[in-house]
N, C-alpha and C positions, 0 to 999 in steps of 0.2 A: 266239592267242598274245598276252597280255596280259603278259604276265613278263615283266621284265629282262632280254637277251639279254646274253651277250658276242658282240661284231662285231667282225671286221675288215673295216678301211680302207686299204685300198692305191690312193696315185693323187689327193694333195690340190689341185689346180692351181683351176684360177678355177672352173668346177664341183663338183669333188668336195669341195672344201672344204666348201663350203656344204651338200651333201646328207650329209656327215656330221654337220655341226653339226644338223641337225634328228634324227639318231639320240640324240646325245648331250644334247638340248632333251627327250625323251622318255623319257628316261632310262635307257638302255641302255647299256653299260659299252663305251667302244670301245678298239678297240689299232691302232695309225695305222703308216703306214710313208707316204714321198715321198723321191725320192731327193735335193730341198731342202730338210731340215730346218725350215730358215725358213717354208715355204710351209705348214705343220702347226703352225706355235707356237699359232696362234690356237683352233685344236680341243688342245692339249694347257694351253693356261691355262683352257680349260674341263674338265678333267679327263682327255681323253685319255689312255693310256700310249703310250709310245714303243718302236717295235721297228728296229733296225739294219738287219732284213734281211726281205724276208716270210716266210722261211722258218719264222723263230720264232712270226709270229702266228698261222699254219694252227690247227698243236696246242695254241694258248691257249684259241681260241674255236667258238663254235656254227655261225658263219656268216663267208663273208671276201665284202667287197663292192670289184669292182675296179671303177678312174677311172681309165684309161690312153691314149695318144698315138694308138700305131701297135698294127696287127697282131704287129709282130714284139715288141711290149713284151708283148702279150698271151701270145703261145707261149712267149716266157722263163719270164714270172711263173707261169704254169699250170702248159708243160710239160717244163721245166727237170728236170734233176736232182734239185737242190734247190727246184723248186717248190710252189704249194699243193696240186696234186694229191700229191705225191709225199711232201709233210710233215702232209697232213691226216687226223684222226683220221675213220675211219670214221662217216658217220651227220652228217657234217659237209653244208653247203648251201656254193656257191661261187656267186655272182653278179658275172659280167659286165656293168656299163655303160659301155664301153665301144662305141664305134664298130667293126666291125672285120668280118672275114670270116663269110661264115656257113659256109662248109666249113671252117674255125678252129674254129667255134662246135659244130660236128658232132663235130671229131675231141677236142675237148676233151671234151664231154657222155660219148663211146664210154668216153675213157679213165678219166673219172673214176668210171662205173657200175662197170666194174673193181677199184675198188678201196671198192667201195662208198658211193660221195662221190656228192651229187646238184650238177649245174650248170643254170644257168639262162643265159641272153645276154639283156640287158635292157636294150639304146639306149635312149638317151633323147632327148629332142627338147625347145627352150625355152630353150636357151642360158641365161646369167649371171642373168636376171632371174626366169626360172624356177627356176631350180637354188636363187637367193636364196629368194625367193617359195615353195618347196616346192608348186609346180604343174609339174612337169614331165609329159612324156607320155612312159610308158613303157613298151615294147613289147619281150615278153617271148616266147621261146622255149625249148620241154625242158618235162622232168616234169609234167604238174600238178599230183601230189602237194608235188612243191617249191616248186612255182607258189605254192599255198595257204597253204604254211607260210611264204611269205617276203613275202604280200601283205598282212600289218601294214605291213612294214617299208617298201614300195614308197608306202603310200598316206601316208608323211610324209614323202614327197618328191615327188610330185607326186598330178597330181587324175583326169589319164586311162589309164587303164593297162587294158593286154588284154592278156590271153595267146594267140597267134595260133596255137600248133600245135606241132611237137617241133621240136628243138635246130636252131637258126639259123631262124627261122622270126622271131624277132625282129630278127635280123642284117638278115632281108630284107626287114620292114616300115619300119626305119631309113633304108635305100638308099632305098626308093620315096619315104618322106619327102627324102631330099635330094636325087631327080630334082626333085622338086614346088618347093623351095627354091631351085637354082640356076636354074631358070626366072623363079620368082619374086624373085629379087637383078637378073637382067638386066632383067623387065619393067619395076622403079620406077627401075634407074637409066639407064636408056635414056629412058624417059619425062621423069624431071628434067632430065636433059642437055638433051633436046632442049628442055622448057622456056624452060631458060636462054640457049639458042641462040636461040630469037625471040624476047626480049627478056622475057620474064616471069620473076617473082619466084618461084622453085621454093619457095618455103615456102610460099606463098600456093595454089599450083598442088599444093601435094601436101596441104593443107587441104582444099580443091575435093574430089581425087579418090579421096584413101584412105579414106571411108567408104563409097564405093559401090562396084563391080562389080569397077571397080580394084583394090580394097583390097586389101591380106592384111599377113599378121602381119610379115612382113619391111620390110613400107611403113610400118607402125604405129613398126613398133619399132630398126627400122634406118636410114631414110633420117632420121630428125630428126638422127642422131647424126652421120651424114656431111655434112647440110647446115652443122653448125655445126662441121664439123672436127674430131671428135671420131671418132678411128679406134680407138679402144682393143678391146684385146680382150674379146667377150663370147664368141666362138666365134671362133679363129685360121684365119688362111685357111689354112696348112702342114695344117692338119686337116681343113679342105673339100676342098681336093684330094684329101687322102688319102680322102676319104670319096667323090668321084664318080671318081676313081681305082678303085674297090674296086667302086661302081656300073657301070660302064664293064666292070669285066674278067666280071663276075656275068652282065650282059649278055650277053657274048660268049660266056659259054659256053654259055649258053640259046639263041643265035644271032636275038640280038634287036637289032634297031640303032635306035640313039636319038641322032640327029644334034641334038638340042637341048644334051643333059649333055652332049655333046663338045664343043660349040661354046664352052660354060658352063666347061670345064675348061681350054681352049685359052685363053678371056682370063684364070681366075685365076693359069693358068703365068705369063700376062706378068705380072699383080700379084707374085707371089713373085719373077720377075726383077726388078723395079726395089728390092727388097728388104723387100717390104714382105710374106713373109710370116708374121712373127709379130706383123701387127697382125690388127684385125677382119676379118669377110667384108665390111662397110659399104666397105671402101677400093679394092673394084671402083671407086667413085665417082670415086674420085682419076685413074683410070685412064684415063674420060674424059672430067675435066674439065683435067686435064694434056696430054695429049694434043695 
């Protein structure tokens, strides 16, 4: 697939912004929807078109690629009345990157084979600087056949991408990524706490240890932002939760218990209590050094 595609864009927020600007960097015609107008100027001064509702971008284009919240924004936009399954023309590619259910991710794939529409589930992983960056890691579940035909479009937005098996099968490599996550958010900020508890320079102390065994990409890339007070969002913690929320129930049905993500979900509840959550996940920090 080297042509021009028409794509849709549904879902521009501090992510999807950015991985559609690299559709439209490559030169693929897009047609955008965000229920903030505002948050899409910057892909429509690059030539975007603008659609009122998704329901009008289904039947414009070749492919619709959704950036959304929660689960339940996912089953509107899909399985709505007025939906993209319900408005897409046959022979149409639908991809989800969004976070969200993989038994979502099942009944969506069932419904849309139905009507002849291929769907894909394609989390992604890499927050703000990836998503900028067009290195994202994205893990992809359903078709192969649609796998294939939509893996142009996957590799100019990020650099690791697998297809791990049929429909939710990427939903579930997403979750395992944010077990691995929320361990790794408490291990650096636990570690600089304590730091700064015996009297050492946490900047200093996380120079020392985030190239070695310590390290991981949350330490690289997250504790510098929280040591200087910088809680902005690159990934909202209202969306961590909902994502080890989702992990947590996935679990349960498997009847697997994982006392770590629980314990990981019990302090960002307290973070979203003190109000804090539509800042970053870095602002566990705050949480306890406030404290």
């Amino acid at each position: 697939m080297t042509h021009s595609l028409s794509i849709g864009f549904v879902g521009t927020g501090v992510m999807g912004r950015s991985m559609a600007g690299h559709l439209i960097a490559a030169g693929h015609k897009l047609h955008v929807y965000n229920r903030t107008k505002t948050k899409a100027q910057s892909l429509l001064d690059l030539g975007a078109q603008w659609h009122e509702t998704p329901a009008t971008i289904a039947p414009a284009v070749e492919a619709v690629v959704t950036m959304l919240g929660f689960p339940s924004d996912v089953e509107e936009i899909y399985l709505g009345s007025a939906g993209l399954i319900a408005t897409a023309k046959p022979g149409t590619t639908l991809v989800d990157m969004t976070t969200s259910s993989p038994a979502l991710a099942l009944r969506i794939a069932e419904t849309a084979a139905k009507k002849n529409v291929a769907s894909l589930d394609a989390p992604v992983s890499g927050g703000d600087l990836g998503a900028k960056e067009g290195r994202l890691v994205i893990m992809v579940g359903g078709d192969e056949t649609a796998y294939t035909k939509m893996e142009p479009l996957f590799k100019l937005m990020g650099k690791n991408i697998r297809r791990h098996g049929a429909a939710g099968a990427g939903q579930h490599c997403k979750l395992a990524n944010q077990i691995a996550v929320a361990a790794s958010m408490l291990a650096w900020v636990e570690a600089l706490t304590y730091a700064r508890k015996a009297g050492l320079d946490p900047a200093g102390v996380l120079e020392s240890i985030g190239g070695g065994a310590a390290g991981s990409w949350s330490m690289t890339n997250l504790a510098p932002r929280a040591l200087a007070g910088n809680y902005a969002p690159g990934f909202y913690v209202k969306h961590f939760i909902k994502d080890m929320k989702l992990a947590l129930e996935s679990a349960a049905e498997m009847k697997l218990d994982l006392p770590g993500l629980a314990c990981a979900k019990k302090l960002y509840d307290r973070v979203a209590s003190r109000g804090w959550e539509d800042l970053g996940t870095q602002s566990l920090y705050q949480l306890y050094t406030q404290s």
